[in-house]
SEVEXNU-896656 format. One record per atom (N, C-alpha, C): residue number from 1; residue in three letters; x, y, z. Coordinates in Angstrom, 2 decimals, decimal comma, padded with zeros to 5 digits, always signed. Example, Ala and Ser with C-alpha at 12.3 -4.5 7.8 and 13.67 -1.06 7.14 Angstrom:
% residues 2
SITE    n  res        u        v        w
SITE    1  ALA  +013,19  -005,69  +007,80
SITE    1  ALA  +012,30  -004,50  +007,80
SITE    1  ALA  +013,20  -003,30  +007,80
SITE    2  SER  +012,85  -002,25  +007,08
SITE    2  SER  +013,67  -001,06  +007,14
SITE    2  SER  +012,90  +000,03  +007,87
***
This chain:
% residues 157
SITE    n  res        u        v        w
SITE    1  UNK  -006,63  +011,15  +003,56
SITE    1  UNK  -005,24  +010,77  +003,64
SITE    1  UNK  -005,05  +009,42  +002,94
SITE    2  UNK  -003,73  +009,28  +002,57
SITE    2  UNK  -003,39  +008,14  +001,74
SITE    2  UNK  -002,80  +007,11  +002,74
SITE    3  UNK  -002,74  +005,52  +002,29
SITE    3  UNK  -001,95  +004,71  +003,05
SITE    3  UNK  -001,72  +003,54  +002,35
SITE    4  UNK  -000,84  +002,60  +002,37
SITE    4  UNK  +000,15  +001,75  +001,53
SITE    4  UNK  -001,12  +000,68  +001,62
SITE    5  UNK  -001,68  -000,09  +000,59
SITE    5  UNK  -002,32  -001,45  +000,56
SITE    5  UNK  -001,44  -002,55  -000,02
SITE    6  UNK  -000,52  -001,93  -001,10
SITE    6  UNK  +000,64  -003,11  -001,29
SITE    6  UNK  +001,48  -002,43  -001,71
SITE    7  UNK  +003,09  -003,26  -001,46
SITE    7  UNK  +004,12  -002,76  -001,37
SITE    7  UNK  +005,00  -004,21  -001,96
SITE    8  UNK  +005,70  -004,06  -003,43
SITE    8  UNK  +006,08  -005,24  -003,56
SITE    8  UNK  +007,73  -004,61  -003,67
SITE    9  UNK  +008,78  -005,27  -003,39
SITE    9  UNK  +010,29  -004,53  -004,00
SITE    9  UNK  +010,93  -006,40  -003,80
SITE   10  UNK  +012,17  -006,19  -004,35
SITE   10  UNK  +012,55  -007,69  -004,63
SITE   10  UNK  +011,89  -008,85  -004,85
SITE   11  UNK  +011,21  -008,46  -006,07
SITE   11  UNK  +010,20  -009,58  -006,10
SITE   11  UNK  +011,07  -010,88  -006,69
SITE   12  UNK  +010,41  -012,01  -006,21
SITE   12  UNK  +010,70  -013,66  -006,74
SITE   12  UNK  +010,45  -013,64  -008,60
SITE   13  UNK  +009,31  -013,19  -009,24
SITE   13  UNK  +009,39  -012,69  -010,17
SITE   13  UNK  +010,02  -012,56  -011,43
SITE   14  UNK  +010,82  -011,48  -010,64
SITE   14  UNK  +011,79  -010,47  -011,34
SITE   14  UNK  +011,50  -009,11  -012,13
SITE   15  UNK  +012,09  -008,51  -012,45
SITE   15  UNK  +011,36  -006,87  -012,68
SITE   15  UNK  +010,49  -006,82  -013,06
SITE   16  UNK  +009,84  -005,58  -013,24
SITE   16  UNK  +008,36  -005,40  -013,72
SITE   16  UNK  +008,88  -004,79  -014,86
SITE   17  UNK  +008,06  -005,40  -016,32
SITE   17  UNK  +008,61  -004,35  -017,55
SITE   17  UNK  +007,32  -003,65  -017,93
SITE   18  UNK  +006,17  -004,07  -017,21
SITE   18  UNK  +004,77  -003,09  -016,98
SITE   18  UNK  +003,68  -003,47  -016,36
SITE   19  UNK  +002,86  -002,61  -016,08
SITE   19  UNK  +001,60  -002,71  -015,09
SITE   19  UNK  +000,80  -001,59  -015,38
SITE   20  UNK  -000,54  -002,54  -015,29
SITE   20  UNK  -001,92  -002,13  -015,58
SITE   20  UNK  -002,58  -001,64  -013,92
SITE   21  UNK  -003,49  -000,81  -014,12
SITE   21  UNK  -004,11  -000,92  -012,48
SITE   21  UNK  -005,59  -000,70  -013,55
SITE   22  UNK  -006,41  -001,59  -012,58
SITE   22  UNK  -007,98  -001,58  -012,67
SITE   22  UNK  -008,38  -000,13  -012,95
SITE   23  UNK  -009,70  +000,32  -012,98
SITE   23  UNK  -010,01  +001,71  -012,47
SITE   23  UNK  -010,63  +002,11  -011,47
SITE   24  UNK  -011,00  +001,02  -010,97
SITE   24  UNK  -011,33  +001,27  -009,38
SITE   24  UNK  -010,24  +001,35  -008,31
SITE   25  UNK  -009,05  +000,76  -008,87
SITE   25  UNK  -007,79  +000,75  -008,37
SITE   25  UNK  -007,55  -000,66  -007,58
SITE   26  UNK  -007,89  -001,71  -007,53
SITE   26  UNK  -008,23  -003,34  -007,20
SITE   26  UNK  -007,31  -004,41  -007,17
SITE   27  UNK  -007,43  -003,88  -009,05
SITE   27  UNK  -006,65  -005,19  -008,96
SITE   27  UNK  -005,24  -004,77  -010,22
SITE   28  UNK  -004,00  -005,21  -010,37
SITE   28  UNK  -003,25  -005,06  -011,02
SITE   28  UNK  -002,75  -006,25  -012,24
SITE   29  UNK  -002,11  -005,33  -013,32
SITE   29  UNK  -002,19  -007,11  -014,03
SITE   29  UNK  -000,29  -006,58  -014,01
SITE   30  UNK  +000,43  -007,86  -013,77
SITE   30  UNK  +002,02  -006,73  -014,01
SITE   30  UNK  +002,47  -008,28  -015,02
SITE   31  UNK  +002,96  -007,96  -015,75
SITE   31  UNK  +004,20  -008,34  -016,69
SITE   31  UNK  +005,62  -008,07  -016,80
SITE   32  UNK  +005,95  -009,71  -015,54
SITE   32  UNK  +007,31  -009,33  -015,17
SITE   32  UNK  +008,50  -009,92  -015,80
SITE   33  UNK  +009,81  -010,41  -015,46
SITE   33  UNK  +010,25  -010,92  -016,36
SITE   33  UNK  +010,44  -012,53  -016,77
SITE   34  UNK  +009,42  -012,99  -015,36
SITE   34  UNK  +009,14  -014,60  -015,57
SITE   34  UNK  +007,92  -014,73  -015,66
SITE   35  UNK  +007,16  -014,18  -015,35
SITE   35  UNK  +005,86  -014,20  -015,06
SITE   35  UNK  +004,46  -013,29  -015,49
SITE   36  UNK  +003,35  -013,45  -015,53
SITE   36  UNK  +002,25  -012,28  -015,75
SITE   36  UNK  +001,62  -012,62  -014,72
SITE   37  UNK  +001,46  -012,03  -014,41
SITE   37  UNK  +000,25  -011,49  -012,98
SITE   37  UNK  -000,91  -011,21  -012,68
SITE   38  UNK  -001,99  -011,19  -012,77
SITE   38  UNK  -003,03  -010,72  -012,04
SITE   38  UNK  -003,27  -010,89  -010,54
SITE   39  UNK  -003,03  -009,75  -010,22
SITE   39  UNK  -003,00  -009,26  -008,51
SITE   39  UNK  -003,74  -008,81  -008,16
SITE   40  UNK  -004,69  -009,06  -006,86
SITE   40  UNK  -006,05  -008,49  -005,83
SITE   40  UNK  -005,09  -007,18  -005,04
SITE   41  UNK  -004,85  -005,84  -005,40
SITE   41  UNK  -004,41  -005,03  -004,45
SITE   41  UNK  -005,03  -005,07  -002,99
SITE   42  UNK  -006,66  -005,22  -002,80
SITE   42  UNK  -007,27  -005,20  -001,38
SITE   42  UNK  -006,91  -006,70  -000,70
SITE   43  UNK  -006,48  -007,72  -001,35
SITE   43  UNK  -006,04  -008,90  -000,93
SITE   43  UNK  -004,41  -008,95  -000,56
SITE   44  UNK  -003,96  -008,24  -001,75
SITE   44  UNK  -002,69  -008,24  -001,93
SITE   44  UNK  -002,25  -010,09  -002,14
SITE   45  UNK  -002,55  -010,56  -002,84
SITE   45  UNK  -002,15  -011,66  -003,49
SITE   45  UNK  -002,78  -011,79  -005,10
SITE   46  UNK  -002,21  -012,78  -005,61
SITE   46  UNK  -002,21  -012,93  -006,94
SITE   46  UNK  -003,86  -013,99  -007,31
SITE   47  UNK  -004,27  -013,27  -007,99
SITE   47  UNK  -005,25  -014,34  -008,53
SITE   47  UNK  -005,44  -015,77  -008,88
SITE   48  UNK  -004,32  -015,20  -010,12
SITE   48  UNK  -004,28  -015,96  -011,50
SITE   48  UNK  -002,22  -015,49  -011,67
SITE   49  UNK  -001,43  -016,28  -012,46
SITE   49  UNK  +000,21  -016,26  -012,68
SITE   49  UNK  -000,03  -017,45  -014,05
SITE   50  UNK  +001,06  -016,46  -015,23
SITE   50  UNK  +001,13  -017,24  -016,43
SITE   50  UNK  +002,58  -017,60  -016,29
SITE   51  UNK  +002,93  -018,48  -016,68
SITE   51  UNK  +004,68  -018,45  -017,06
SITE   51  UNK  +005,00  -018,41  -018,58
SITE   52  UNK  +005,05  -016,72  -018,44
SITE   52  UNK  +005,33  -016,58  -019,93
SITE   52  UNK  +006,34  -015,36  -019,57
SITE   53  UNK  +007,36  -015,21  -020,38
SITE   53  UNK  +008,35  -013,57  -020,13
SITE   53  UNK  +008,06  -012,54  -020,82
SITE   54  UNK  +007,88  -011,68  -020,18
SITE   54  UNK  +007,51  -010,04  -019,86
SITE   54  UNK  +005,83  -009,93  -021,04
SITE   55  UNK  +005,45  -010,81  -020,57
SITE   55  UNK  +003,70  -010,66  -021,43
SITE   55  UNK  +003,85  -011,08  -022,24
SITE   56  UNK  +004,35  -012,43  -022,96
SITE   56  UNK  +004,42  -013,27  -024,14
SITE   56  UNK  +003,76  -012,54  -025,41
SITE   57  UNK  +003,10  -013,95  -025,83
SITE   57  UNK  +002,38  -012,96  -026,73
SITE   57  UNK  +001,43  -012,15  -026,78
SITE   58  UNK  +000,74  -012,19  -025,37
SITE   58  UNK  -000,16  -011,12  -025,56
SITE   58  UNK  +000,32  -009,75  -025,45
SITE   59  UNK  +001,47  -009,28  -025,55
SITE   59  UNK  +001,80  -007,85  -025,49
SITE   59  UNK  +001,87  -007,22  -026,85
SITE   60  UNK  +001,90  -006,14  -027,12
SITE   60  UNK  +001,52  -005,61  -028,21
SITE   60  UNK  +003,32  -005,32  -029,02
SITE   61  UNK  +003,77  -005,07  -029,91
SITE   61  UNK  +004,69  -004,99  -030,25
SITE   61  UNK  +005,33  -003,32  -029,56
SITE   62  UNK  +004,94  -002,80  -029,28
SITE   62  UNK  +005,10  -001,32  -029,00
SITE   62  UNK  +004,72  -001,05  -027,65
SITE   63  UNK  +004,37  -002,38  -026,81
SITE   63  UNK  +004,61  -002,46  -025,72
SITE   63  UNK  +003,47  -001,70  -024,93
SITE   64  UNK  +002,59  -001,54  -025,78
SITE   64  UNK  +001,65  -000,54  -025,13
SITE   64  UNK  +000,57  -000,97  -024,25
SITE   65  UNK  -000,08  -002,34  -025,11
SITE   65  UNK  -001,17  -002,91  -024,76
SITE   65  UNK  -000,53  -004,40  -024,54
SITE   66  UNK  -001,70  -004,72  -023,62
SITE   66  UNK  -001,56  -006,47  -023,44
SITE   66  UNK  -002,82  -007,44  -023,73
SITE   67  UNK  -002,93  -008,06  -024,26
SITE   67  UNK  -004,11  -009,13  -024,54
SITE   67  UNK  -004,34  -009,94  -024,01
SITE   68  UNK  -005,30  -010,55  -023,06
SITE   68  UNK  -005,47  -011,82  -022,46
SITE   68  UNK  -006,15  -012,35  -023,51
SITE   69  UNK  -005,20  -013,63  -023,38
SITE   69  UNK  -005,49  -014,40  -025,23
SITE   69  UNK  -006,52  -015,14  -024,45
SITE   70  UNK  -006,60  -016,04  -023,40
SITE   70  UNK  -008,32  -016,59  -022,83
SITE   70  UNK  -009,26  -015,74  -023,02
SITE   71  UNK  -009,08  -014,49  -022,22
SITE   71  UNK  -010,23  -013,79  -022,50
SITE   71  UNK  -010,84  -012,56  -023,09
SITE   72  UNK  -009,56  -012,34  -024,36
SITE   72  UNK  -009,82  -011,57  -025,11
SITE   72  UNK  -009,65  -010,23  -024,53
SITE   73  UNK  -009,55  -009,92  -023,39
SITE   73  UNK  -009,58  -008,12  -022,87
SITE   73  UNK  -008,46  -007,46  -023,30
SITE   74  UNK  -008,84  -006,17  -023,18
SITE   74  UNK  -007,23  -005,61  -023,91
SITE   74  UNK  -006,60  -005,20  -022,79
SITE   75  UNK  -005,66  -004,74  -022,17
SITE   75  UNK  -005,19  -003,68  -020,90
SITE   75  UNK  -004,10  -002,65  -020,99
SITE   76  UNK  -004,22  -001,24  -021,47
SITE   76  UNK  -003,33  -000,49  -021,69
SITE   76  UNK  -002,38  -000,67  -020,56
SITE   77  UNK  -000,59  -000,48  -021,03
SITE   77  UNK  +000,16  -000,46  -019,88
SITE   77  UNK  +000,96  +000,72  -019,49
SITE   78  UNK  +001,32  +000,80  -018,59
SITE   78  UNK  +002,37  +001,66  -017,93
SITE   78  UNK  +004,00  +000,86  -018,35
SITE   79  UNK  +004,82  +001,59  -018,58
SITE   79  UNK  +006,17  +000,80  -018,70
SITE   79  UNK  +007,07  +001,73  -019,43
SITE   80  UNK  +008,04  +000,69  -019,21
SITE   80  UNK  +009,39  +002,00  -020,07
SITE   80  UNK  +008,72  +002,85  -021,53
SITE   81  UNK  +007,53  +002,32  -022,06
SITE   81  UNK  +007,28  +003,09  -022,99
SITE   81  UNK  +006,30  +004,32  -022,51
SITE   82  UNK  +006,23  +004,12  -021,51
SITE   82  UNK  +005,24  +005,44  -020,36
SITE   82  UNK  +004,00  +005,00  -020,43
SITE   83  UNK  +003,09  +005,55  -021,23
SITE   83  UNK  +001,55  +005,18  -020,59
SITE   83  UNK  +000,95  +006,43  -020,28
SITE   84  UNK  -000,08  +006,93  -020,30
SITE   84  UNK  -000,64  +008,07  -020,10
SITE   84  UNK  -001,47  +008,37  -018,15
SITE   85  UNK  -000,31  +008,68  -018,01
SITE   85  UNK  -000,32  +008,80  -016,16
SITE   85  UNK  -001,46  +010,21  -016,31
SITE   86  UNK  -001,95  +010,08  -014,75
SITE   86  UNK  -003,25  +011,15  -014,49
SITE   86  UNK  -002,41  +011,45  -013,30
SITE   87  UNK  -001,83  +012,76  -013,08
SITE   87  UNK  -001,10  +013,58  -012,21
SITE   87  UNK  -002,64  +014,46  -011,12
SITE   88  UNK  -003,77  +014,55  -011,79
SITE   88  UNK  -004,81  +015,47  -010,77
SITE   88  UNK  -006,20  +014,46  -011,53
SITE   89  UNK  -006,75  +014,65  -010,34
SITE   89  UNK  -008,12  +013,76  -010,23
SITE   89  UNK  -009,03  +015,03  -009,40
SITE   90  UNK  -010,14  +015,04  -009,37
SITE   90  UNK  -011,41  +015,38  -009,14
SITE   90  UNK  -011,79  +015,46  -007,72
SITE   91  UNK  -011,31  +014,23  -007,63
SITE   91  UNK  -011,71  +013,56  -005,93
SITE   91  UNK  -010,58  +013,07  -005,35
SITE   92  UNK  -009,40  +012,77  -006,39
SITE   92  UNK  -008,30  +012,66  -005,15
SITE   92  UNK  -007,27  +013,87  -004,70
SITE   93  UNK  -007,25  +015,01  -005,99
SITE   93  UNK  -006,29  +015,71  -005,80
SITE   93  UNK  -005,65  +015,92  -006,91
SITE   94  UNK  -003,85  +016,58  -006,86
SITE   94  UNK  -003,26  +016,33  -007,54
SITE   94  UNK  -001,49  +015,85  -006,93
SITE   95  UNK  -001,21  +015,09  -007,66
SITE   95  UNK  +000,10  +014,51  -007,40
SITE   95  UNK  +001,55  +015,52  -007,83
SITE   96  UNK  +002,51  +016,14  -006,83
SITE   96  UNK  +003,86  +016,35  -006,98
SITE   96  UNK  +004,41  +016,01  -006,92
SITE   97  UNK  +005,39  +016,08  -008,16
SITE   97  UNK  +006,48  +014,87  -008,17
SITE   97  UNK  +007,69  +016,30  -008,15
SITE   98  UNK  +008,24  +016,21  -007,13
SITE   98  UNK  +010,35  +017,26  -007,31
SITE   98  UNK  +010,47  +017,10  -008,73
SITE   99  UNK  +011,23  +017,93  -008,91
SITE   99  UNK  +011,73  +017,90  -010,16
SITE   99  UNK  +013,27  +016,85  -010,52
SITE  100  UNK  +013,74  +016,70  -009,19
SITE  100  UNK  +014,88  +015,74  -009,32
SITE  100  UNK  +014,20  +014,71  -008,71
SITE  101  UNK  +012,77  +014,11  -008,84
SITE  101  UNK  +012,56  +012,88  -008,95
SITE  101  UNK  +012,38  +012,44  -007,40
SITE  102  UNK  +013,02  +013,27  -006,31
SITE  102  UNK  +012,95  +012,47  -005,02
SITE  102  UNK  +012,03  +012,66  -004,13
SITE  103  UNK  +010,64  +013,58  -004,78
SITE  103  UNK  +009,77  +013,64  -003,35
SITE  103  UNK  +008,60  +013,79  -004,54
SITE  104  UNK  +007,60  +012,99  -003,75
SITE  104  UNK  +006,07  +012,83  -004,55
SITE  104  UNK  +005,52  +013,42  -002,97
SITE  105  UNK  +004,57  +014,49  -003,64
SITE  105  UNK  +003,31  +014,87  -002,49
SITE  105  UNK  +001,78  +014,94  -003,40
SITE  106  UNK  +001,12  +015,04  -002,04
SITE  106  UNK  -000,26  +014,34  -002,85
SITE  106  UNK  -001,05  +015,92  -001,74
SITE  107  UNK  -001,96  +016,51  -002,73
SITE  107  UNK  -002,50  +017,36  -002,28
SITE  107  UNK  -004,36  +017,27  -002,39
SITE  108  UNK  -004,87  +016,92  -001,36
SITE  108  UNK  -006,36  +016,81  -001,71
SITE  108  UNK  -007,18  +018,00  -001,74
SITE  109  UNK  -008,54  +017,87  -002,56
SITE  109  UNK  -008,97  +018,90  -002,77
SITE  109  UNK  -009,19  +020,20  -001,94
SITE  110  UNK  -009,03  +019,50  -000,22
SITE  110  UNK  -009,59  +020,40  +000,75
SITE  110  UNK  -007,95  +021,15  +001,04
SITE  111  UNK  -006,63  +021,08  +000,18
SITE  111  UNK  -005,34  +021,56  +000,03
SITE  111  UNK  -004,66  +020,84  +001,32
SITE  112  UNK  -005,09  +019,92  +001,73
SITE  112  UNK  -004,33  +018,99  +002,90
SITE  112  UNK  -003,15  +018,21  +002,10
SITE  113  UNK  -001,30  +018,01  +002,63
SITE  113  UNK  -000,77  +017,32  +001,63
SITE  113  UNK  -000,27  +016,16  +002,55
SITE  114  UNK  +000,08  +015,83  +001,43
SITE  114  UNK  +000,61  +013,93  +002,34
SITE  114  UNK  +002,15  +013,53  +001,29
SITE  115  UNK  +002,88  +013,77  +001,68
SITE  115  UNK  +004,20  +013,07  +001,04
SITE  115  UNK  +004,13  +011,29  +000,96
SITE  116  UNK  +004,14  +011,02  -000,16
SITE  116  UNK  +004,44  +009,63  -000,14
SITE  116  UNK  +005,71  +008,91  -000,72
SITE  117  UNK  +006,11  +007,75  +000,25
SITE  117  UNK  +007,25  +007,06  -000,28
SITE  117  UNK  +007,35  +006,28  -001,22
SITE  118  UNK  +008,44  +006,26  -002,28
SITE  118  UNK  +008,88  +005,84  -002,86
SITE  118  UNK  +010,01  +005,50  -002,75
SITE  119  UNK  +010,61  +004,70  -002,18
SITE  119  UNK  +011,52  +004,13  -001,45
SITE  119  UNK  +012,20  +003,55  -002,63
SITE  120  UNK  +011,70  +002,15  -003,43
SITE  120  UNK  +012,48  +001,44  -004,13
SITE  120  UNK  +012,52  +002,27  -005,50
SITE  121  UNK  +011,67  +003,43  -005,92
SITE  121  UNK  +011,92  +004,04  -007,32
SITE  121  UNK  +012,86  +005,13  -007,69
SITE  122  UNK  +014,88  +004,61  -006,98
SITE  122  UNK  +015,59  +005,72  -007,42
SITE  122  UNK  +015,09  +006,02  -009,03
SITE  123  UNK  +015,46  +007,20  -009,23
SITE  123  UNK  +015,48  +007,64  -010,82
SITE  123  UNK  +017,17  +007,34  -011,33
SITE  124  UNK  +017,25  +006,24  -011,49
SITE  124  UNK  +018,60  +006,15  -011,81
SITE  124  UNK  +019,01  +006,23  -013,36
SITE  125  UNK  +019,81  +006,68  -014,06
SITE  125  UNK  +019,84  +006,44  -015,45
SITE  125  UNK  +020,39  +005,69  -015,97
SITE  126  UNK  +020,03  +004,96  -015,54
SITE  126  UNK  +019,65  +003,41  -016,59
SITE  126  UNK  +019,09  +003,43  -017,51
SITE  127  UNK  +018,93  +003,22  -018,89
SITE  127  UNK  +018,11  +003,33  -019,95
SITE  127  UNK  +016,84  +002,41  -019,89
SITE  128  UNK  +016,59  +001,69  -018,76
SITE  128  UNK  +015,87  +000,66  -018,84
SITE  128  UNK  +015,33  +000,65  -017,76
SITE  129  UNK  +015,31  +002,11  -017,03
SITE  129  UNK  +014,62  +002,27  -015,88
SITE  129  UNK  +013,47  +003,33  -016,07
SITE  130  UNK  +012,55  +003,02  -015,49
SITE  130  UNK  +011,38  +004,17  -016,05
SITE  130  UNK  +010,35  +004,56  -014,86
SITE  131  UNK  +009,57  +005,34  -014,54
SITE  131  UNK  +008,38  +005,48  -012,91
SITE  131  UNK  +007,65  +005,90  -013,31
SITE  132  UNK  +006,38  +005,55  -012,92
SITE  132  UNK  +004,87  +006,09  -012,63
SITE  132  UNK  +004,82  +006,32  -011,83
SITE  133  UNK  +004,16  +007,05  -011,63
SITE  133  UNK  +003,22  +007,92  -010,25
SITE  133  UNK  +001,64  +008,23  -010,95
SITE  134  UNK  +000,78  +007,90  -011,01
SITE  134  UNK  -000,67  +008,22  -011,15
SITE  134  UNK  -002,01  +007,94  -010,35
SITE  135  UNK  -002,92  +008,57  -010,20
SITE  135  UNK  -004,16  +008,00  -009,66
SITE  135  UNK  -004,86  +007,15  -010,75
SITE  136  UNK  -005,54  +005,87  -010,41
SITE  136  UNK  -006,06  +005,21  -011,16
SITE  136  UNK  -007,37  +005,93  -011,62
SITE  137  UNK  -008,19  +005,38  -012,93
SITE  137  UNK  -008,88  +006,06  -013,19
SITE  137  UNK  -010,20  +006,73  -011,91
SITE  138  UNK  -010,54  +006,14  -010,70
SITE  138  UNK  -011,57  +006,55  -009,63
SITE  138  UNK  -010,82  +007,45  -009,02
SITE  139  UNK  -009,93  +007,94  -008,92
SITE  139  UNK  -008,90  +008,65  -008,53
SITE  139  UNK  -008,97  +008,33  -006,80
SITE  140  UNK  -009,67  +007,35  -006,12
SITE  140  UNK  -008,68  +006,71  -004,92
SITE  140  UNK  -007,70  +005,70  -004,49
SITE  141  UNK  -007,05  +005,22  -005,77
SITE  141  UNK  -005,69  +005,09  -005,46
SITE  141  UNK  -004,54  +005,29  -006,42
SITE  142  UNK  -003,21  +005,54  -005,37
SITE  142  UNK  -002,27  +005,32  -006,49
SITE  142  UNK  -001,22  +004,53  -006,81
SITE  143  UNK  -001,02  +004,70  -008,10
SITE  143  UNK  +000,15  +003,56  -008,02
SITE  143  UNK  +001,40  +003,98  -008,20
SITE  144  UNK  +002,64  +003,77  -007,42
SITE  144  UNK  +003,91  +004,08  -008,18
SITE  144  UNK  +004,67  +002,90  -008,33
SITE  145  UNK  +004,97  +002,91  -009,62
SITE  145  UNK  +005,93  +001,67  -010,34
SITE  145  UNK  +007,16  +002,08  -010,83
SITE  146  UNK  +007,62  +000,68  -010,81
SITE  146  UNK  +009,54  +000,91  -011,11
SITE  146  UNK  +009,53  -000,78  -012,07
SITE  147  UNK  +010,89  -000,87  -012,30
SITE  147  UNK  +011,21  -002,17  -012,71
SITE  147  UNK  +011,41  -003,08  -010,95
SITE  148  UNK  +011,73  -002,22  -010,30
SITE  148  UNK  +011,96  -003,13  -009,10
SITE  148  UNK  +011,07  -002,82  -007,70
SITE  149  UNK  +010,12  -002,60  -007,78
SITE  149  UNK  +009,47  -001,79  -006,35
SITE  149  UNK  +007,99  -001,23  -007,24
SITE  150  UNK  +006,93  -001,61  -006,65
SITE  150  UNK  +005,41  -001,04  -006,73
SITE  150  UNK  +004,89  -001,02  -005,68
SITE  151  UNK  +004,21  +000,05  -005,45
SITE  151  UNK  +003,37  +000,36  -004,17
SITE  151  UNK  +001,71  +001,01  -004,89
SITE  152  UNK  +001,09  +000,68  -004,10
SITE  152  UNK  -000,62  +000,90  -004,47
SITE  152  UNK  -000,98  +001,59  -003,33
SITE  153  UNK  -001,16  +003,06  -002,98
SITE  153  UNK  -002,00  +003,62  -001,89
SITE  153  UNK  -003,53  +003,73  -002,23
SITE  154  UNK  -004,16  +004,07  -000,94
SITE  154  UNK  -005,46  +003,67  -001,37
SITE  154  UNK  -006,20  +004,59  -000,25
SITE  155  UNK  -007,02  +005,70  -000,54
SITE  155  UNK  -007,39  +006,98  +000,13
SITE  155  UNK  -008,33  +006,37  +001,39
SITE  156  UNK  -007,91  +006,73  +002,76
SITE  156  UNK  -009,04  +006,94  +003,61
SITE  156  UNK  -010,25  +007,35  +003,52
SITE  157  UNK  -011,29  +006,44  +004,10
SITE  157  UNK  -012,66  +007,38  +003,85
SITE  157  UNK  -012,75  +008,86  +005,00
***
């Protein structure tokens, strides 16, 4: 079964225009609209905070990738330009999303399901609104992101 390790909505911040998750599912890097982030999900606090807007220059022009100019790493993102989400994992399952956007269920391999909330990610059409739903690459946790609301579940042993 799944359960919430962080839950951010009205952030101080300001929107998220993208987010990375580790592949162990850990730690998050988000690029918001005052700030860049690196976030401990099992801590649920921030590492490290740049004051630069929505990933200065380390973001890629196409919005895809981000560069930590200290330390050189690259970090593919999630964001209004999408990102290549993993809907079924191995070991976690696979993720349903409604087709009108309002109910995500999570089905594990043994076919047990778990509905999870997404509370702050209406699908509103806004042109500048966009959601993830994926398992990170270990497939025990997930993340769903918005411009205004992220949540990180993280599988029971």
């Amino acid at each position: 079964m799944w359960h919430s390790i962080v839950t951010m909505k009205d952030m101080a911040f300001g929107p998220i225009h993208a987010v990375w998750i580790a592949p162990d599912g850990g730690e998050l890097l988000l690029l918001a609209e005052e700030q860049t982030l690196y976030w401990n999900a099992r801590e649920d606090r921030a590492l490290w905070s740049l004051r630069e807007r929505r990933g200065g220059d380390g973001i890629s022009p196409d919005g895809r990738i981000y560069r930590d100019l200290s330390s050189g790493l690259f970090y593919p993102l999630f964001g209004s330009h999408g990102g290549r989400e993993s809907r079924a994992h191995a070991t976690g399952g696979h993720i349903d999303v409604e087709d009108d956007q309002s109910g995500i269920t999570v089905t594990d391999p043994q076919g047990r399901r778990q509905s999870l909330s997404h509370e702050g990610c209406a699908n509103d059409k806004d042109p500048d609104d966009w959601r993830i739903i994926t398992f990170c690459e270990f497939g025990d946790h997930i993340l769903i992101a918005c411009p205004c609301f992220l949540t990180v579940y993280a599988s029971l042993p």
